[in-house]
ROMAR-664205 format. One line per 2 residues: number of its first residue (from 0); for each residue x, y, z of N, C-alpha, C. Coordinates in Angstrom, 2 decimals. Layout:
// ROMAR-664205
NUM = X/Y/Z/X/Y/Z/X/Y/Z; ... $
This chain:
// ROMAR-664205
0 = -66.11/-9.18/36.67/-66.65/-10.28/35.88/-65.51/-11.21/35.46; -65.62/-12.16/35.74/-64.35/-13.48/35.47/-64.73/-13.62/33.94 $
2 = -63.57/-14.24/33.09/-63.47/-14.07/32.00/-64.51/-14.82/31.07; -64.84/-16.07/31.67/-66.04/-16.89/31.12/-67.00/-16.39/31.06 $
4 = -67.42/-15.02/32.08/-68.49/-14.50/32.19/-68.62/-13.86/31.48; -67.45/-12.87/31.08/-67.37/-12.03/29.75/-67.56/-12.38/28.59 $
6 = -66.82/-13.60/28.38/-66.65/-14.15/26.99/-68.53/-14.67/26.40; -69.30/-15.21/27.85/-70.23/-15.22/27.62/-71.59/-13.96/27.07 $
8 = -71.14/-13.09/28.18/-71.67/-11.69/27.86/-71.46/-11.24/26.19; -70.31/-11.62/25.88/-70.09/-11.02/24.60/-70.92/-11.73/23.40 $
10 = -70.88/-12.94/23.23/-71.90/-14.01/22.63/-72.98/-13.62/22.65; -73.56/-13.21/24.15/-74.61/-12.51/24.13/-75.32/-11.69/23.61 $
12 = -74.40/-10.55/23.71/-74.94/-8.93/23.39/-74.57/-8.95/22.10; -73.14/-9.65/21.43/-73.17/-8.85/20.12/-74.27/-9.34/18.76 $
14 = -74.83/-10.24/19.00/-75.94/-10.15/17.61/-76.70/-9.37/18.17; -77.11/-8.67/19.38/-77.67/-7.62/19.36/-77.78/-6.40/19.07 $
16 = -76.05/-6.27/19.19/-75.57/-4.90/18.22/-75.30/-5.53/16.93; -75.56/-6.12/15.91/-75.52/-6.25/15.01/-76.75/-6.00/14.61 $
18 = -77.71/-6.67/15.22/-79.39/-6.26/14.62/-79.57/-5.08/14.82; -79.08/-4.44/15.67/-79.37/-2.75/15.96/-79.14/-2.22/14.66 $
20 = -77.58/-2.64/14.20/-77.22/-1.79/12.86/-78.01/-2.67/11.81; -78.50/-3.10/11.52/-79.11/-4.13/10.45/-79.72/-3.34/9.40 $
22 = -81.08/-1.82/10.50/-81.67/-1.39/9.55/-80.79/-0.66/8.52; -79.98/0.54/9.45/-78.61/1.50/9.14/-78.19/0.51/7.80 $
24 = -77.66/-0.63/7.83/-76.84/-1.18/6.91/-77.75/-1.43/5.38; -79.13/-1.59/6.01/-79.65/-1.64/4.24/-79.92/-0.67/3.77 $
26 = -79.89/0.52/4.44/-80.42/1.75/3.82/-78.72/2.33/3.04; -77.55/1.85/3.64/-76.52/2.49/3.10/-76.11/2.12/1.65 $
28 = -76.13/3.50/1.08/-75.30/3.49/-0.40/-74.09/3.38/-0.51; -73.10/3.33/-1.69/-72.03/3.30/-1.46/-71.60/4.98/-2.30 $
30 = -70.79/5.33/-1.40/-70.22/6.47/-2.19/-69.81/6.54/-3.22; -69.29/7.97/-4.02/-68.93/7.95/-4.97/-67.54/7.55/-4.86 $
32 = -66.58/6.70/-5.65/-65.36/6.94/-5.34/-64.01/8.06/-5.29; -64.47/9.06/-5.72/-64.24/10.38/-5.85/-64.51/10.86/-4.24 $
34 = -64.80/10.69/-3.27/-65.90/10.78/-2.25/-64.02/11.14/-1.42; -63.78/12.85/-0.52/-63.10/12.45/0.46/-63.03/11.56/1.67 $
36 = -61.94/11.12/1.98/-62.15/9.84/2.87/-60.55/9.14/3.52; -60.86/8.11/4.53/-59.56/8.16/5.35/-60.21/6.59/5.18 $
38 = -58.65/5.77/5.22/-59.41/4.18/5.35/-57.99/3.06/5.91; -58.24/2.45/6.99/-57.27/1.94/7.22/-58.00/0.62/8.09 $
40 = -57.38/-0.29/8.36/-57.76/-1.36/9.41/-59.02/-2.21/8.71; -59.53/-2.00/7.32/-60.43/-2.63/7.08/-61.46/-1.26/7.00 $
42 = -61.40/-0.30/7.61/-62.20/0.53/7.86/-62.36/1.67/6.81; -63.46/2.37/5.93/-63.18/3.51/5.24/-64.43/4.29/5.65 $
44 = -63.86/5.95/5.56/-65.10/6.70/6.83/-64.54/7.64/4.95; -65.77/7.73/4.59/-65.89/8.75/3.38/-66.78/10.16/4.03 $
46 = -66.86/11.22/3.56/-67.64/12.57/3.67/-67.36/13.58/2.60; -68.72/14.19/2.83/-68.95/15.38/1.94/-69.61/16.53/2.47 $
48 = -69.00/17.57/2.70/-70.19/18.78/3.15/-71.17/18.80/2.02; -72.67/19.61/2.43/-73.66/19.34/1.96/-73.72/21.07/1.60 $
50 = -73.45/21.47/0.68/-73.35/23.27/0.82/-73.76/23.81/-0.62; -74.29/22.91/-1.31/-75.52/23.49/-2.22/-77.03/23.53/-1.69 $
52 = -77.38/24.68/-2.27/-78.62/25.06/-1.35/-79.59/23.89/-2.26; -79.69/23.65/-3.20/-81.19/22.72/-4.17/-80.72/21.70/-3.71 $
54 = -79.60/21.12/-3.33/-79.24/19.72/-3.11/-79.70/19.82/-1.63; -79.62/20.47/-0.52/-79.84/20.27/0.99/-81.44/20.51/0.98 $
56 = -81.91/21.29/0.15/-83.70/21.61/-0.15/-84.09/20.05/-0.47; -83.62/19.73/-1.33/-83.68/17.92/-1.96/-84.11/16.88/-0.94 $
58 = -82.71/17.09/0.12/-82.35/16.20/0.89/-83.29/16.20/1.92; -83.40/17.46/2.55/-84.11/17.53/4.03/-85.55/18.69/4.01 $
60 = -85.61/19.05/2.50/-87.08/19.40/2.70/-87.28/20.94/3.44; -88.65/21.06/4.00/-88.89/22.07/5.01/-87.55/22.23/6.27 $
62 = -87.20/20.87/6.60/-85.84/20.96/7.65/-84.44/21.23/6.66; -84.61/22.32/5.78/-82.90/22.35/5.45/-82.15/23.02/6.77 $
64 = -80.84/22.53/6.84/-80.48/23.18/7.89/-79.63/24.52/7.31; -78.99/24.19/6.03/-78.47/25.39/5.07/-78.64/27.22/5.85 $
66 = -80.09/27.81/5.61/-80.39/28.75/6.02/-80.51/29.30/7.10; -80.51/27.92/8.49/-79.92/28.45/9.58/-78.47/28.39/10.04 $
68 = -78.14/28.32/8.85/-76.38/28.24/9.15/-75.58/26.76/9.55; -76.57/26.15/9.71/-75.74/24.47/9.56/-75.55/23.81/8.67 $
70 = -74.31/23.50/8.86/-73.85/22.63/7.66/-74.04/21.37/7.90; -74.92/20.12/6.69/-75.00/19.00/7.11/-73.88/18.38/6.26 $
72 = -73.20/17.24/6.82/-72.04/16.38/6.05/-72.35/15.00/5.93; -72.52/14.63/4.72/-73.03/13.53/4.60/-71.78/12.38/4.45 $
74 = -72.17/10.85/5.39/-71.10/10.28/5.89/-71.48/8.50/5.34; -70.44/8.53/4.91/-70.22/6.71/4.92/-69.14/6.26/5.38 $
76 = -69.40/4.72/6.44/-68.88/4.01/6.79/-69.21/3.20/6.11; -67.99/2.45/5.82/-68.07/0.83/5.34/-67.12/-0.38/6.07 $
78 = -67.06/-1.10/6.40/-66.25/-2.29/7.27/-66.05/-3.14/6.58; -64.88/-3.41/6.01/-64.57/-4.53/4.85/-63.75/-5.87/5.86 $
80 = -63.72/-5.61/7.35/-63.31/-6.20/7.68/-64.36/-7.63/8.19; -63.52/-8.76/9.29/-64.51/-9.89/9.44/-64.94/-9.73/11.45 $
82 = -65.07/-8.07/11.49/-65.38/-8.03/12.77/-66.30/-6.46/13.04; -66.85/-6.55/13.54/-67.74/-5.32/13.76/-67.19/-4.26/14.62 $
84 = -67.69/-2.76/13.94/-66.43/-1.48/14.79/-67.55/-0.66/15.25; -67.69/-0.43/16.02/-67.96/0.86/16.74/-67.42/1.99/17.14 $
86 = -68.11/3.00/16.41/-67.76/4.70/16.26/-68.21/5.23/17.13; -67.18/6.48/17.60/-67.85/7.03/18.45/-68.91/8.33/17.79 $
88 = -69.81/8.72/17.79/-70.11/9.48/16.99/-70.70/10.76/18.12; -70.81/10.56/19.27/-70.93/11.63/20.24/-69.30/12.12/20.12 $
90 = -68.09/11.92/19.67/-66.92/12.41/19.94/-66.21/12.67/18.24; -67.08/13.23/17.55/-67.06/13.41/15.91/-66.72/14.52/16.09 $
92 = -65.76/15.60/15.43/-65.67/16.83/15.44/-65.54/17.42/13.56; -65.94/18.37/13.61/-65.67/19.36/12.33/-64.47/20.18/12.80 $
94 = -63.11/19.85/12.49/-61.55/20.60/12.62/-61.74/21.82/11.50; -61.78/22.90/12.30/-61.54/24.24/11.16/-60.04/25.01/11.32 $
96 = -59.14/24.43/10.56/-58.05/24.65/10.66/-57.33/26.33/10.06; -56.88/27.25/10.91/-57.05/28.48/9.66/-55.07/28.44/9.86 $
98 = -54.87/29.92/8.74/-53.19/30.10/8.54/-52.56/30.03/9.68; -52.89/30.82/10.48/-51.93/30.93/11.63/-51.77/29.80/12.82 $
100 = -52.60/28.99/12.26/-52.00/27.36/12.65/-53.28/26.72/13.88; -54.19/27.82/14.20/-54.87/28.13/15.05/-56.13/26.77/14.53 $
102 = -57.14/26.29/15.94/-57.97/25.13/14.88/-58.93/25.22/16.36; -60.03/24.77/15.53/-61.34/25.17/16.55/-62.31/24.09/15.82 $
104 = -62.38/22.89/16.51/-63.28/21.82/16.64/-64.62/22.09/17.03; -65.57/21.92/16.07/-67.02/21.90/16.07/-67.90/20.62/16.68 $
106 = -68.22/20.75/17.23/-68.93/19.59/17.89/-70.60/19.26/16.72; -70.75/17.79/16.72/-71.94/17.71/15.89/-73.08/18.17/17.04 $
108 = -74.28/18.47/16.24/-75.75/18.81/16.73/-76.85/17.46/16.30; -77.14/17.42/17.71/-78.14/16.13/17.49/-79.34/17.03/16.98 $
110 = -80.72/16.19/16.31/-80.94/16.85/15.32/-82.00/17.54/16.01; -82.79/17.32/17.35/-83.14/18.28/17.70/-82.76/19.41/17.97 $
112 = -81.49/20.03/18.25/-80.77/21.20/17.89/-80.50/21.81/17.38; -80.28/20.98/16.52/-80.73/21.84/14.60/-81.97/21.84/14.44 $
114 = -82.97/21.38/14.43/-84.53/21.86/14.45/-84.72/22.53/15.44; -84.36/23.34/16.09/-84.55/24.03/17.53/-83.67/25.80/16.42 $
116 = -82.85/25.25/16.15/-82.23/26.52/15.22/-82.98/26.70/14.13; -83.50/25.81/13.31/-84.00/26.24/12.56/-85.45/26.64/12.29 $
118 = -85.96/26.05/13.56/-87.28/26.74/13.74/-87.30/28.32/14.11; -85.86/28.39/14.61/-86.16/30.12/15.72/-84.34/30.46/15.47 $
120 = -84.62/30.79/14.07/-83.03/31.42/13.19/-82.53/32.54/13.83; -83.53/33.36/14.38/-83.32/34.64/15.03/-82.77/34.92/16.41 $
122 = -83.07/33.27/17.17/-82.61/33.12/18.42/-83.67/32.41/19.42; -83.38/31.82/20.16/-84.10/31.54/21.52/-83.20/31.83/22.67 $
124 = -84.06/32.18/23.40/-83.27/32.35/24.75/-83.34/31.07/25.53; -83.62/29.93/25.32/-83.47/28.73/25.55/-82.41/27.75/25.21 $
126 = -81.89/28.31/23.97/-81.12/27.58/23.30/-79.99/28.69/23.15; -79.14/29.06/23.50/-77.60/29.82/23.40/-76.86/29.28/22.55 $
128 = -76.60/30.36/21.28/-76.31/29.83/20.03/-75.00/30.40/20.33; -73.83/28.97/20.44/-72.31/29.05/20.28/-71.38/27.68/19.93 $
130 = -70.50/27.85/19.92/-69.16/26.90/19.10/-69.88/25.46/19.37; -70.25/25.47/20.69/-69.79/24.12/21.11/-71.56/23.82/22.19 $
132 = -72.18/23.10/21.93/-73.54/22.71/22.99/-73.25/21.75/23.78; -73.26/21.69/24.79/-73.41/21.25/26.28/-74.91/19.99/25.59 $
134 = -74.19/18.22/25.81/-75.23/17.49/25.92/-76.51/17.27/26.68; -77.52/17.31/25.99/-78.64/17.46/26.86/-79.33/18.71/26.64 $
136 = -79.07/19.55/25.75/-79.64/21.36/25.66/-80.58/21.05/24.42; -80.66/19.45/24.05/-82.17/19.97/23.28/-83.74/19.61/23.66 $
138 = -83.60/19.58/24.47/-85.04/19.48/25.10/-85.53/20.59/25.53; -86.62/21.21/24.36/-87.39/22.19/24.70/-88.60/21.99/23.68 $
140 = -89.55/22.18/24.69/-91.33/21.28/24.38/-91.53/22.84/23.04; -91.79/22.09/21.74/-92.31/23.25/21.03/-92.56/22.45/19.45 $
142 = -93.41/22.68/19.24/-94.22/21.78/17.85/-93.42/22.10/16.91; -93.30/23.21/15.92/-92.50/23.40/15.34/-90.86/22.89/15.34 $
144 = -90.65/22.87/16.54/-88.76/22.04/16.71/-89.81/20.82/16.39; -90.81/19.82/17.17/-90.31/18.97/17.20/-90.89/18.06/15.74 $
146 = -92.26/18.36/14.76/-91.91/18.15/13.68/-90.62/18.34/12.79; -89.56/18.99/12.65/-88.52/19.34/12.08/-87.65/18.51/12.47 $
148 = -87.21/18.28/13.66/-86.75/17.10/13.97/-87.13/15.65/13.64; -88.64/15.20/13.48/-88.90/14.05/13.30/-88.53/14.01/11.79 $
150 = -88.53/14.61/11.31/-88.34/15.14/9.47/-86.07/14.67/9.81; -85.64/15.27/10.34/-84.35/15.53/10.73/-83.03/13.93/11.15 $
152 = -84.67/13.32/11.92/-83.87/12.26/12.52/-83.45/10.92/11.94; -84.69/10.53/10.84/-84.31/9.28/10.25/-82.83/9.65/8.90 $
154 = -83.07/10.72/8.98/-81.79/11.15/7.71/-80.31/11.13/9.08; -80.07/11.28/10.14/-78.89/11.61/10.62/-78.25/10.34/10.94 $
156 = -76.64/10.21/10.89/-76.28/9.35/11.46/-76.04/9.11/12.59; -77.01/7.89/13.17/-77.52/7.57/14.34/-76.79/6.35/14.80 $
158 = -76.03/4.80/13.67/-75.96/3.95/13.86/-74.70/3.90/14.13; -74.26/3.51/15.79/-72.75/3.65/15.53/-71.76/2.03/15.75 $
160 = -72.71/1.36/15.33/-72.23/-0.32/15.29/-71.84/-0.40/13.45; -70.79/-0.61/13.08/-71.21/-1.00/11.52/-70.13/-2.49/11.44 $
162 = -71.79/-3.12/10.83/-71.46/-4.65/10.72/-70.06/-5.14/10.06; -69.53/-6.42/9.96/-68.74/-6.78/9.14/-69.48/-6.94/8.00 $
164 = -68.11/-6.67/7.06/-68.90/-6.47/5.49/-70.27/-5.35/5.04; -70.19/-4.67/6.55/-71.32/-3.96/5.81/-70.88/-2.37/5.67 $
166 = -72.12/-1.64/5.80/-71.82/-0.14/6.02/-72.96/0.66/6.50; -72.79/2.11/6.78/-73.85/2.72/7.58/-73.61/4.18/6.79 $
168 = -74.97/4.78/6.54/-75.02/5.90/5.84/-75.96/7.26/6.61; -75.17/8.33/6.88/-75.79/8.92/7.33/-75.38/10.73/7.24 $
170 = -76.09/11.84/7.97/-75.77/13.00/7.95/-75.67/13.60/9.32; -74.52/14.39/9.29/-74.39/14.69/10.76/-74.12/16.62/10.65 $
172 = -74.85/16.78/11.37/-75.13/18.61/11.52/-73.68/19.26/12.42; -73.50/20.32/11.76/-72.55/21.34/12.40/-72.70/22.67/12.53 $
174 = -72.69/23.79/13.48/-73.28/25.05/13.57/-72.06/25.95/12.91; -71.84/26.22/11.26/-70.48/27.21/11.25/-71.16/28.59/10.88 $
176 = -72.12/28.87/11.46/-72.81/30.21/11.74/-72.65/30.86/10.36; -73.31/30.01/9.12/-73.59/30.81/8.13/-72.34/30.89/7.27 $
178 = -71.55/30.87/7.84/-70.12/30.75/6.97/-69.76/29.59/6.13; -69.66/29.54/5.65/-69.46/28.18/4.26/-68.02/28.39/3.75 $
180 = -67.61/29.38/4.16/-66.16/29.54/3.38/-65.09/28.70/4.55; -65.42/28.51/5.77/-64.67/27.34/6.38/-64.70/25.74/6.07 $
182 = -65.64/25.75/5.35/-66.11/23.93/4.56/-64.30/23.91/4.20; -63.67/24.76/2.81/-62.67/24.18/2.55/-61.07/24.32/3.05 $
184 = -61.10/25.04/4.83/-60.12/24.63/5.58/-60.35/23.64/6.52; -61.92/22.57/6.30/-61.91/21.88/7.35/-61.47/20.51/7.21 $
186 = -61.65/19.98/8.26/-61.86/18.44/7.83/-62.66/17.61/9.26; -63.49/16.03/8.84/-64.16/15.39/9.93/-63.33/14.86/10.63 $
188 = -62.99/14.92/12.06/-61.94/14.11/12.43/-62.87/13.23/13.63; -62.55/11.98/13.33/-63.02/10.73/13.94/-62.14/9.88/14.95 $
190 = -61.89/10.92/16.25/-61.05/10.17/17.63/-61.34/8.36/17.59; -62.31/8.08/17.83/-62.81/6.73/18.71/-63.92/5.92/17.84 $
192 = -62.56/4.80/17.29/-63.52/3.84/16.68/-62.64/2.63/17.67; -63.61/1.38/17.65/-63.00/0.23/18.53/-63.53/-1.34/17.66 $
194 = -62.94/-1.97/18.13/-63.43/-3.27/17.68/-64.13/-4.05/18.36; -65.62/-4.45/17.79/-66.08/-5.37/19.08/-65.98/-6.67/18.85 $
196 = -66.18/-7.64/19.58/-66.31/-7.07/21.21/-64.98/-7.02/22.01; -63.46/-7.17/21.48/-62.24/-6.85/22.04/-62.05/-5.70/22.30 $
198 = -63.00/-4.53/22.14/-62.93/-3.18/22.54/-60.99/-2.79/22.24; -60.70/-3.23/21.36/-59.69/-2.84/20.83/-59.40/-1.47/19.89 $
200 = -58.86/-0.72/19.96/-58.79/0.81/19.13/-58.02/0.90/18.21; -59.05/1.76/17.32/-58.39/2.06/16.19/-57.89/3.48/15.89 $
202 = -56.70/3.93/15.20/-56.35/5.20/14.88/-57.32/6.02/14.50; -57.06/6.89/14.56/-58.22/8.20/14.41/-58.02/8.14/12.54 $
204 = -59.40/8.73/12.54/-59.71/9.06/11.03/-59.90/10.60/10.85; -59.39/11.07/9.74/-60.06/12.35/9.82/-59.94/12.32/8.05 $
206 = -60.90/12.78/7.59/-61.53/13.41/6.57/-60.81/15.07/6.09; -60.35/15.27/5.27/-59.82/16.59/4.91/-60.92/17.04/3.51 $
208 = -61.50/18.20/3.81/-62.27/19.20/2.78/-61.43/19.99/2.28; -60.26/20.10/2.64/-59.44/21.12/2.00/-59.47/21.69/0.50 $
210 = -59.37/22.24/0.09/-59.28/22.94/-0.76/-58.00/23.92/-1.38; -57.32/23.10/-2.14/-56.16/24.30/-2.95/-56.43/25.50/-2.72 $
């Protein structure tokens, strides 16, 4: 594509990714300022694990993911800058860092996966419960997943355009198999954010839960 063509393309498409994020941006709150968080380039990516049980009952209802062992982390982006960023949020990891220096990256669960766990806590033989899911493993036809999911999906963060001046609020699922005592050696680490439409990159973010 010759460069006029691009430059045109870009004119094009981006109020389209801006209206995409439009809804994302009015629904977002602003965190607490207390809120852990990484912020540079205009950019601030705040989080919180979600690991009180009345507060995740609150939040997500019949779909807590709590009792099947997922942890949900609730996330704000905000863009104080005068250009719109795109996250990668398929390449989001939960870093569980332990003493011996050793670290094992959690991959997020789209939320049919977590309604797929938490419909069938005990197991499916459809669904192979480990570290890391292979994209594409939640498609399996079953009423129970898929009410829980529809319950699951308007709460997750889905929007990965966040406007200038604006922000995007959302929750993103992690499988730490019941264990909660890794929440405070972890942290969110955020590879791939870019600028559009110069598809220019930004340093990684990562979020620390740590704990004294």
């Amino acid at each position: 594509m010759t460069r006029p063509l691009a430059q045109l393309a870009s004119l094009i498409f981006l109020p389209l990714l801006l209206a995409a994020a439009a809804t994302a941006q009015k629904d977002a709150s602003a965190p607490p300022p207390s809120l852990a968080h990484d912020s540079h380039a205009g950019i601030t990516i705040s989080a919180a694990p979600v690991t009180d049980t009345s507060r995740a009952k609150h939040v997500f209802g019949r779909a807590n993911p709590l009792p099947a062992g997922i942890l949900p982390v609730e996330v704000f982006l905000r863009n104080d800058s005068a250009e719109p960023v795109q996250i990668g949020l398929d390449s989001i990891e939960l870093d569980i860092h332990y003493q011996n220096g050793r670290m094992d990256g959690v991959e997020s669960l789209p939320p049919a996966q977590v309604a797929l766990l938490i419909a069938h806590p005990h197991g499916n033989p459809q669904a192979p419960r480990t570290r890391r899911f292979p994209i594409g493993s939640e498609t399996v036809k079953d009423k129970k997943v898929d009410e829980l999911a529809d319950v699951l999906r308007p709460l997750a963060l889905n929007s990965d355009i966040v406007p200038p001046m604006g922000a995007v609020h959302g929750y993103l699922f992690f499988d730490v198999q019941h264990d909660l005592s890794l929440v405070g050696r972890s942290s969110l680490y955020i590879p791939d954010a870019v600028i559009v439409p110069s598809k220019k990159p930004l340093i990684f973010f990562e979020v620390s839960f740590a704990t004294p």
